[in-house]
C-alpha positions as CSV (number, residue, x, y, z in Angstrom):
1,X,-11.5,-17.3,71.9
2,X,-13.9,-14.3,71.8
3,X,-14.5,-13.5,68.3
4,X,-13.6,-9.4,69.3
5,X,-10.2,-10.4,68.4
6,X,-10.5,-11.3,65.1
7,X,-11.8,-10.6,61.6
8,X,-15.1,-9.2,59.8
9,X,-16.8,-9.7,56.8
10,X,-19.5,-7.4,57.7
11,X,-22.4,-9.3,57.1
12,X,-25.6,-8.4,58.4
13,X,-28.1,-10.5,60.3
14,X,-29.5,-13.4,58.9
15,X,-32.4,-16.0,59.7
16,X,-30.9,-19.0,60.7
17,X,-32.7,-23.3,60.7
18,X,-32.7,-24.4,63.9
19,X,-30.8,-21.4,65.8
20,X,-32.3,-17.9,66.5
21,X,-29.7,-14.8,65.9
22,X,-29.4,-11.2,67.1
23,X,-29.3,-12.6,70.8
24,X,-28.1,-15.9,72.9
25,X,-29.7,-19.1,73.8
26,X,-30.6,-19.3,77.3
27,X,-29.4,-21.9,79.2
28,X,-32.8,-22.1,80.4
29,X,-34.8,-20.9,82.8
30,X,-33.1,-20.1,86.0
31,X,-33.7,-20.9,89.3
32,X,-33.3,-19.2,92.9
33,X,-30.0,-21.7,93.9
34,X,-27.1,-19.6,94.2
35,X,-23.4,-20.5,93.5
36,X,-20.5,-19.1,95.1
37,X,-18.5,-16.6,93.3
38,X,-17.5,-13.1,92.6
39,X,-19.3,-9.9,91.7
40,X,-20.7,-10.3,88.5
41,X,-21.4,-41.9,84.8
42,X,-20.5,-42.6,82.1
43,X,-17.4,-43.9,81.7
44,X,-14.9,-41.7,78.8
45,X,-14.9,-43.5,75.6
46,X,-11.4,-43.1,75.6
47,X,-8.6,-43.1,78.6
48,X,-7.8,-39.6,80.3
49,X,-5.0,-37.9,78.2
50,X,-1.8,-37.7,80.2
51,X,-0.5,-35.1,81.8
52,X,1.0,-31.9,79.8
53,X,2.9,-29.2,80.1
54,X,3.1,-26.0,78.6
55,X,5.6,-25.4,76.4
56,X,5.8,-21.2,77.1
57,X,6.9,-18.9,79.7
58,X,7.4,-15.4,79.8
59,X,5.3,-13.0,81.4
60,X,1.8,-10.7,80.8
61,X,0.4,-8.7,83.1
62,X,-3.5,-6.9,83.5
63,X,-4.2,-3.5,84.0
64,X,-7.9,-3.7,84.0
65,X,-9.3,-5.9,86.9
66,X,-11.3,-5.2,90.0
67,X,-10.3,-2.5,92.5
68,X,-9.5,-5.4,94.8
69,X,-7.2,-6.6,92.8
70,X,-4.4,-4.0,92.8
71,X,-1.4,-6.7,92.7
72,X,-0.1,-7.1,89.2
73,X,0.3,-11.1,88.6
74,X,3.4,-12.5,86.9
75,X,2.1,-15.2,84.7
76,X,5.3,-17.0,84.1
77,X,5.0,-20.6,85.7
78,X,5.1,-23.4,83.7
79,X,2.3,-26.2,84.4
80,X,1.9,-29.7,84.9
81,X,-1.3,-31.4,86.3
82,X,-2.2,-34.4,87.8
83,X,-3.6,-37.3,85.7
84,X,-7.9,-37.5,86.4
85,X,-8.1,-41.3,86.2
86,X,-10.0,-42.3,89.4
87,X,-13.5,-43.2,88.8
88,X,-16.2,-44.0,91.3
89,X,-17.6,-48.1,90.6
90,X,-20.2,-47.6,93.3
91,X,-21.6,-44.2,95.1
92,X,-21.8,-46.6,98.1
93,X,-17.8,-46.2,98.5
94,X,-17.6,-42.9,98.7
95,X,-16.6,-42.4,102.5
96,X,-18.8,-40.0,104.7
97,X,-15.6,-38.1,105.6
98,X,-14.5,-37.2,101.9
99,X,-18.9,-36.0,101.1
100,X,-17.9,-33.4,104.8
101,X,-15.1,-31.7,103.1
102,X,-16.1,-28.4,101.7
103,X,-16.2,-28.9,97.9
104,X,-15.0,-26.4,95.5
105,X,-15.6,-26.4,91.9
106,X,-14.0,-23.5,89.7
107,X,-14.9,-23.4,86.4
108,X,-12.8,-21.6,84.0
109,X,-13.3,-19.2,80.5
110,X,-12.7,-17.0,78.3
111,X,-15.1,-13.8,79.4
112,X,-15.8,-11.6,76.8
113,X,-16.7,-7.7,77.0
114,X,-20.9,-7.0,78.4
115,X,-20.3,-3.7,77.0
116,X,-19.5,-1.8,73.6
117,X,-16.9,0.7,76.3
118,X,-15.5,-2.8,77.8
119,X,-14.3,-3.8,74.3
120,X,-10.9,-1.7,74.3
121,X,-10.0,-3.0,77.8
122,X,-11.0,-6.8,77.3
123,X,-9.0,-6.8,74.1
124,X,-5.9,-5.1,75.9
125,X,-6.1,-8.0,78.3
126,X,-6.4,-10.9,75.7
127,X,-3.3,-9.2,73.7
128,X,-1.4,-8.5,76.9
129,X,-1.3,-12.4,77.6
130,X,2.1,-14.0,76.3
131,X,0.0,-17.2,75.5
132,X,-2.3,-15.5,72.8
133,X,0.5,-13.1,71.7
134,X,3.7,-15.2,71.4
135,X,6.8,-13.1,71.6
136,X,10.8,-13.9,71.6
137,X,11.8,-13.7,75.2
138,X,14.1,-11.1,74.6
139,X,11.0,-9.1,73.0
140,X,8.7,-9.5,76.1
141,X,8.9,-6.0,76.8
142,X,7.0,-5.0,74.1
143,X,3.7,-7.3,75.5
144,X,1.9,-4.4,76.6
145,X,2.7,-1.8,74.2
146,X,1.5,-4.4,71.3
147,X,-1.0,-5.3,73.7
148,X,-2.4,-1.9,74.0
149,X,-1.7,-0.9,69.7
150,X,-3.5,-4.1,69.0
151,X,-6.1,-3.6,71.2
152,X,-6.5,0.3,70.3
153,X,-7.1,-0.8,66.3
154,X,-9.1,-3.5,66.6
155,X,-11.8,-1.9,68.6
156,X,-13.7,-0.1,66.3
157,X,-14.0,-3.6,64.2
158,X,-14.6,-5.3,67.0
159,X,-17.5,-3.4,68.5
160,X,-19.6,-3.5,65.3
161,X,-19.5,-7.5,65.8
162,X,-20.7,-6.9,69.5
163,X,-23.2,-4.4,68.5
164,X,-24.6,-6.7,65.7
165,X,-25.3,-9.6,68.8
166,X,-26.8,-7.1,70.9
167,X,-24.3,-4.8,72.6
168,X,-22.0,-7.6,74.4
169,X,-20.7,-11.1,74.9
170,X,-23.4,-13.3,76.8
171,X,-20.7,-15.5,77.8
172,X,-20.6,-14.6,81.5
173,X,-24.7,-14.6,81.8
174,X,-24.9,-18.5,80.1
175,X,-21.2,-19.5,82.4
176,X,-23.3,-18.3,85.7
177,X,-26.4,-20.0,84.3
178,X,-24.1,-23.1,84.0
179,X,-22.6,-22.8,87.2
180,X,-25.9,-23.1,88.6
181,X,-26.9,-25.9,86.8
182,X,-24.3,-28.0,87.5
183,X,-24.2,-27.1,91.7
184,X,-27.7,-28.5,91.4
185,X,-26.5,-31.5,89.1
186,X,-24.1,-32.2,91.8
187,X,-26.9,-32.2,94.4
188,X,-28.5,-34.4,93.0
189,X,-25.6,-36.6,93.5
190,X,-25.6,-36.0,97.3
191,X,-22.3,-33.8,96.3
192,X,-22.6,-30.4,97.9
193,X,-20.3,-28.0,96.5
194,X,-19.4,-24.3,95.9
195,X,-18.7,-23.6,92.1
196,X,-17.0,-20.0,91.0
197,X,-16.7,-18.5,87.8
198,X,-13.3,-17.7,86.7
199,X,-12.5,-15.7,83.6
200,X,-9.3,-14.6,81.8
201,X,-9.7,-11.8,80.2
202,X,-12.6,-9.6,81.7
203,X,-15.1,-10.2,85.1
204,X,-14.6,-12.0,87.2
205,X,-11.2,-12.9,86.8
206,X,-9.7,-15.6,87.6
207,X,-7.6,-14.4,90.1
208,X,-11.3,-13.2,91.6
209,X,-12.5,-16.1,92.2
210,X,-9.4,-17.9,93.5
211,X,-9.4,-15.4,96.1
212,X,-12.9,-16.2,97.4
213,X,-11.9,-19.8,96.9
214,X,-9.8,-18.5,99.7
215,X,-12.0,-16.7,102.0
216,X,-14.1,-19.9,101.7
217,X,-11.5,-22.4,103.0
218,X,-12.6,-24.5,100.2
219,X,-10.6,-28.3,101.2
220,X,-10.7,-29.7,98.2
221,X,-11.2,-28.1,94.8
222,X,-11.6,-29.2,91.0
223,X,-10.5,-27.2,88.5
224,X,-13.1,-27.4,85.3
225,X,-12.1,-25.1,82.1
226,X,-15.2,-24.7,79.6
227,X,-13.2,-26.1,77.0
228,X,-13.7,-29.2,75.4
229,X,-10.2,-29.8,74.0
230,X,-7.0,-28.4,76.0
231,X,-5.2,-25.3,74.4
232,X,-2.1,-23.5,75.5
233,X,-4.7,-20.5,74.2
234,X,-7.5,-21.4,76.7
235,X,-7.0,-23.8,79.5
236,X,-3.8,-23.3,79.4
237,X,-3.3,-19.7,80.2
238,X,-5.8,-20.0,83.4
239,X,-4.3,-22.7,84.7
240,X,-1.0,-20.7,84.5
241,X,-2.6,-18.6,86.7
242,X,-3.3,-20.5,89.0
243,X,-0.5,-22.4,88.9
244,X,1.6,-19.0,89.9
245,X,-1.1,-18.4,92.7
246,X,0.1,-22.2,93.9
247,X,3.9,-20.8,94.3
248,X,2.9,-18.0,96.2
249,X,0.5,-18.7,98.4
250,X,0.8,-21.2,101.2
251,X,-3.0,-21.7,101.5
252,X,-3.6,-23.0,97.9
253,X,0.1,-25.0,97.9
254,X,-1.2,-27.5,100.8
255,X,-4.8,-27.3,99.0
256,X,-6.0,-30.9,97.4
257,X,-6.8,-29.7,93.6
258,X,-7.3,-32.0,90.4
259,X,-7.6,-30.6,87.3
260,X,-9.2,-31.9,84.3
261,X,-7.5,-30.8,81.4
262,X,-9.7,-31.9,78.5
263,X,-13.1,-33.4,78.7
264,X,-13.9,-34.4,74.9
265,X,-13.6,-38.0,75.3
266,X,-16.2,-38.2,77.8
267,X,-19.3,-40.3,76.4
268,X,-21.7,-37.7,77.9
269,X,-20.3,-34.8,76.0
270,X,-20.2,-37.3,72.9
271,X,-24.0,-38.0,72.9
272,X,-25.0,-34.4,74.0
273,X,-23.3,-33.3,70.6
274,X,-24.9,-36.3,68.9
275,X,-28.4,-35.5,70.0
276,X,-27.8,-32.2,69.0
277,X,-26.4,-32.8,65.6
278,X,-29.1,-35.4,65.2
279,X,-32.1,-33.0,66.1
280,X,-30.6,-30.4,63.7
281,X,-30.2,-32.5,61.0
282,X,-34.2,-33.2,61.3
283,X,-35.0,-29.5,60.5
284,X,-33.9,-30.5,56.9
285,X,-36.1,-31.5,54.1
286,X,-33.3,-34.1,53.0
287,X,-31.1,-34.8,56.1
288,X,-29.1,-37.4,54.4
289,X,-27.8,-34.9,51.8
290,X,-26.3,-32.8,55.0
291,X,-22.7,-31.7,54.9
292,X,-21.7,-31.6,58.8
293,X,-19.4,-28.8,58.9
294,X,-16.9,-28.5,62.2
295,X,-15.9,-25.4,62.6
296,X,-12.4,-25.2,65.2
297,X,-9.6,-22.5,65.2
298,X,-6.1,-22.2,66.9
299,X,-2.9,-20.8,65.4
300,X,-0.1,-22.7,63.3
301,X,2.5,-21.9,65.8
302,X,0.7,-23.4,68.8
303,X,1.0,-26.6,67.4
304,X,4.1,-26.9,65.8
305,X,6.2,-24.8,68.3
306,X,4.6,-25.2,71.4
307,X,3.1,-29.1,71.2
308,X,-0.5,-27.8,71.5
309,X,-2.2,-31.0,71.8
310,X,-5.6,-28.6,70.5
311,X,-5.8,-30.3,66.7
312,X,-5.4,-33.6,67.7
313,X,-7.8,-33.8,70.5
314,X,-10.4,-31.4,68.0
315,X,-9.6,-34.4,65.5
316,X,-10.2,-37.3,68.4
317,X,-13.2,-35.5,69.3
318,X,-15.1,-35.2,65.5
319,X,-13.8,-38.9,65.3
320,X,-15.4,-39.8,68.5
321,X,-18.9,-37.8,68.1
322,X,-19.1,-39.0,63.7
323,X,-18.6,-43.0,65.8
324,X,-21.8,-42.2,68.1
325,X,-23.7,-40.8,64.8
326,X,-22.5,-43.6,62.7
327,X,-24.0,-45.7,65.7
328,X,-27.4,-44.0,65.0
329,X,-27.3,-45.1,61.8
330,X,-27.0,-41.5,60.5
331,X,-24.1,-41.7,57.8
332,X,-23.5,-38.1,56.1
333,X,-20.4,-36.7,55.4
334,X,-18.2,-34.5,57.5
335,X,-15.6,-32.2,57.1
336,X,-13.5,-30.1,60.1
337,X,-12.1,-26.5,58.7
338,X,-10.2,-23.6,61.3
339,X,-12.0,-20.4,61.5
340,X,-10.9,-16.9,63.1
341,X,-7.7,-16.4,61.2
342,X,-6.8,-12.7,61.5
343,X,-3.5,-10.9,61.2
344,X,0.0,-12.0,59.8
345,X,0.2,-15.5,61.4
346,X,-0.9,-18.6,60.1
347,X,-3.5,-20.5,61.4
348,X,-4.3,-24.0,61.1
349,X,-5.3,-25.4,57.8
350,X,-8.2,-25.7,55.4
351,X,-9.9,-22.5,56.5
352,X,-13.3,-22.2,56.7
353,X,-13.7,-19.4,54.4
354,X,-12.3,-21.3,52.1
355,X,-13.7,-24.4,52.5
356,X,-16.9,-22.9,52.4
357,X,-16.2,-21.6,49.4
358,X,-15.1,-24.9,47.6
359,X,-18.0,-26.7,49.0
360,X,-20.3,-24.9,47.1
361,X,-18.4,-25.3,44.1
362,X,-18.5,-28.7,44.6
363,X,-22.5,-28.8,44.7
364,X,-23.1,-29.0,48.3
365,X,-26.7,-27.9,48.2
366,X,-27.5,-28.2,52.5
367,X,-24.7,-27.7,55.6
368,X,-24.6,-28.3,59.2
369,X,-22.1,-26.3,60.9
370,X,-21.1,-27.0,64.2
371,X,-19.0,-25.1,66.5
372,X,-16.9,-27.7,68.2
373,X,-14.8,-26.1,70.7
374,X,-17.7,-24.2,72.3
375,X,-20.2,-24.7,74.7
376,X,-22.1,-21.2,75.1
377,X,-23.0,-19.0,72.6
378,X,-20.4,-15.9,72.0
379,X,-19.7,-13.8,69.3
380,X,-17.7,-16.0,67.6
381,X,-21.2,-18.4,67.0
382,X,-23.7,-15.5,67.0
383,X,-22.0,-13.2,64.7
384,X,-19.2,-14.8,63.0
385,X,-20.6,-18.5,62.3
386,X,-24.1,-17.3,62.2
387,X,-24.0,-14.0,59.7
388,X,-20.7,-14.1,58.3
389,X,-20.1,-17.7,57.1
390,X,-24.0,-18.4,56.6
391,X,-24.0,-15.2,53.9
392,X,-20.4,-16.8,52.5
393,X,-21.9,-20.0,52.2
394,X,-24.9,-19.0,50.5
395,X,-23.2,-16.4,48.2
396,X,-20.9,-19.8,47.0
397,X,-24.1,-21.6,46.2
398,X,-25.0,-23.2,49.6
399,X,-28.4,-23.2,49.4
400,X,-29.7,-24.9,52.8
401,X,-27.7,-23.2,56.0
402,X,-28.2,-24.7,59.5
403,X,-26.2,-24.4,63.0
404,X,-25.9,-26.9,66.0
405,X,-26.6,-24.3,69.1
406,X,-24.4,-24.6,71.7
407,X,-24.6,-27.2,74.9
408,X,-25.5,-24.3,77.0
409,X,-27.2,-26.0,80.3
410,X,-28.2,-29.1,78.1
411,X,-29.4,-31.3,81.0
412,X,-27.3,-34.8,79.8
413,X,-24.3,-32.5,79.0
414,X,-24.3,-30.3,82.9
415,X,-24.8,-34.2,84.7
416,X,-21.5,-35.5,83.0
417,X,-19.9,-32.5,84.1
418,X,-21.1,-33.4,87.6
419,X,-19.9,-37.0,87.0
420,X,-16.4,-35.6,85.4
421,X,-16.3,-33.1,88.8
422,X,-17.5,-36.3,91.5
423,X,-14.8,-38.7,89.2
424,X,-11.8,-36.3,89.7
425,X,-12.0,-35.5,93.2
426,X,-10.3,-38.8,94.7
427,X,-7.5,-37.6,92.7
428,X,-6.9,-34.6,94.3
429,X,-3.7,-33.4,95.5
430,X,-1.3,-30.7,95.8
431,X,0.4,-28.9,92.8
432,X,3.9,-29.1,93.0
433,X,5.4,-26.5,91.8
434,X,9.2,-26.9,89.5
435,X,10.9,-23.9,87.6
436,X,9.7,-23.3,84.6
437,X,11.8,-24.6,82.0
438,X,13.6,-22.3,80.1
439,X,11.9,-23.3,76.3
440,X,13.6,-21.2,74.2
441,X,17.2,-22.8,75.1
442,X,15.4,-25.9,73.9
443,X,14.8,-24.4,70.7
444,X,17.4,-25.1,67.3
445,X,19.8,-22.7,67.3
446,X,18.4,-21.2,63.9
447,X,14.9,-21.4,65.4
448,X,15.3,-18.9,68.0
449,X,17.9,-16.5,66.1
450,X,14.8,-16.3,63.3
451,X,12.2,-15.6,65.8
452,X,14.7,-12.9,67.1
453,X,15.3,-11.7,64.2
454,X,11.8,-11.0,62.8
455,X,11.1,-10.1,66.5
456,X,13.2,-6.7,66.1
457,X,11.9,-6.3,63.0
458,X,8.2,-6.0,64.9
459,X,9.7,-3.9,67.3
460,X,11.0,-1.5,64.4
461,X,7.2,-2.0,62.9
462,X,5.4,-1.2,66.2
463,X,6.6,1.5,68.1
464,X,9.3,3.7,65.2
465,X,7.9,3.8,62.2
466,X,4.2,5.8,62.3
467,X,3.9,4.9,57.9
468,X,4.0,1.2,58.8
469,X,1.8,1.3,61.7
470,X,-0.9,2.5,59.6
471,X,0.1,-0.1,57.2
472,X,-0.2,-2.7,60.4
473,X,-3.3,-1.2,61.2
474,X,-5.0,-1.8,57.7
475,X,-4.1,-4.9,57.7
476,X,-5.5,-6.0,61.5
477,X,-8.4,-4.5,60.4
């Protein structure tokens, strides 16, 4: 998620092999073919995951969104998608009726503030969501007001980070730049299609985008999150979203969609991140004396209350891309630590402070790191990976420092996306929607009585006791 959230070291900027700092690779240059939107073959390696569902309900709610937007979404649906398992053997098959239907493609992301003033706001919308922040159902009503405490203290922290990458996230800039990559990719597979932008957190929302999905009269649509590996976190929370929009709105309940939770497995994604890796590893003097260091994050609780599938598909995914580089005949060793831990939850284990840390202690002289779960340059690459854990590194006697970039509008990676996007349309149906289930009753008796308990106990913290706010405070800084 965007790094705004999260932690500092403080570091200041730092050269970097085979990445520039201070400002975000390009996708490259653009072109005048638009995409539709709002205001601002290889086969997989590995079969399509199944189907999951997300373990959470509740509900979160926005305050800042476009003027447009003045309904306030419930967020409370539980999803299930379809399976993406059809594949095209022959382009030949592909009927002329199905290439007439009026494609849509809606690719969905974080967003991340394009200001130092949209910081506050874009951090009240992350916390306000019930999937980042994870509270007891009979705590929900305190989502906002944490939302908007949270969001309040971590703002100064968090604009210094922007401000050190050049005044904002470029994530929406390089997502539009990939949008138009791939409508072109998609052309030149005689597949004509509109693709929107969709983010969560900050413009264009999602629920922006769905809208003129609508005004479109898209009849079929694919639904494409920008992440490699599925999260309750990420994917998850958009497609809860739309999901809600599904139950609501008889337009989008009779609307064909397929959704394609996680894309790792794909053998096009594989090699992009091998040829990267590979290229990087050149810049070396010694490249077979490389540590390849993945760097992933997601919290404890995801995983072992919810049934995040994230650290087994992040673990899949290194196992898949170490194969194709093993293939190459490049051998090095490789390690996979969680970065981004802030606050008093736990986060998945090793962390890559620490790691870092214990690497150079070990005599690892040279390290690759590459950010796995990310596709475009954010802050979390640009500042966090880039200046914070490069000076770390270094200061624990790292002496060689590189970073894979990010696939950006890598040509190989945006034409499997195209391929993914043509290979999941025969799939394409309506969502049927179910009632959520209700997953705290599913919980151990003990289970849920703890979580209310240190639930009230946050309350208490929060909003009646101004000494150990400031404590609080201190320690999200």
């Amino acid at each position: 998620m965007e790094r705004g959230v999260l932690g500092s070291r403080g570091a200041g900027a730092v050269q970097i092999l085979g990445t520039k700092t201070g400002a975000a690779t390009s996708c490259g240059k653009t072109t005048s073919t638009s995409f539709t939107g709002s205001t601002k073959h290889e086969q997989n390696l590995h079969e399509n995951v199944k189907p999951l569902q997300l373990a959470t309900n509740g509900s979160s709610r926005l305050a800042y969104r476009s003027p447009v937007f003045k309904h306030q979404w419930n967020l409370s649906a539980s999803f299930s998608s379809a399976n993406v398992v059809a594949t095209f053997d022959d382009e030949q098959d592909v009927s002329s009726s199905v290439v007439e239907e009026k494609i849509g493609v809606l690719l969905l992301n974080l967003g991340g503030p394009e200001t130092l003033d949209d910081v506050q706001p874009f951090l009240f919308n992350l916390f306000a969501d019930s999937d980042i922040i994870r509270l007891p159902r009979l705590f929900r009503f305190l989502q906002r007001p944490l939302a908007k405490l949270i969001s309040t203290f971590r703002a100064p922290k968090s604009k210094e980070g922007y401000a050190s990458i050049g005044g904002g996230s470029p994530l929406r800039k390089i997502t539009d730049e990939q949008a138009n990559a791939l409508k072109i990719a998609l052309e030149k597979k005689n597949w004509n299609a509109n693709i929107y932008v969709g983010m969560r957190y900050w413009y264009p929302f999602t629920e922006e985008a769905i809208d003129q999905i609508k005004k479109d009269k898209i009849s079929k649509l694919v639904v494409l999150p920008l992440y490699p590996q599925y999260s309750i976190s990420t994917s998850g929370s958009s497609i809860r979203v739309l999901q809600n929009i599904v139950k609501e709105d008889s337009y989008f309940s009779g609307l064909p969609i397929s959704i394609i939770e996680s894309w790792y497995q794909r053998g096009g994604y594989v090699k992009s991140m091998a040829d990267l890796i590979e290229k990087e590893l050149s810049a070396f003097s010694n490249p077979e004396e490389v540590m390849i260091f993945f760097s992933a994050h997601v919290p404890l609780t995801y995983v072992e209350d919810a049934g995040d599938p994230y650290r087994d598909q992040m673990e899949d995914c290194i196992s898949l891309i170490m194969g194709e580089l093993r293939s190459r005949g490049i051998l090095n060793g490789h390690t996979l630590a969680y970065q981004s831990r802030v606050g008093p939850v736990q986060w998945l284990k090793p962390y890559t402070d620490e790691v870092l840390v214990e690497l150079g202690q070990n005599g690892v002289k040279s390290l690759l790191a590459v950010p796995v779960s990310f596709v475009s340059e954010h802050i979390e690459t640009l500042e966090e990976i880039d200046m914070e854990y490069k000076e770390l590194a270094l200061e624990s006697g790292i002496e060689n420092w590189g970073r894979v970039p990010a696939l950006g509008c890598t040509s190989t990676f945006i034409s499997d996306l195209a391929d993914a996007v043509v290979e999941a349309l025969p799939s394409a149906s309506a969502l049927s929607t179910r009632k959520p289930e209700d997953t705290d009753s599913n919980m151990d008796l003990m289970q849920y009585l703890t979580k209310m308990f240190f639930g009230s106990i946050l309350a208490f913290i929060l909003l009646l006791s101004p000494r150990l706010v400031s404590a609080f405070r201190n320690t999200m800084l």
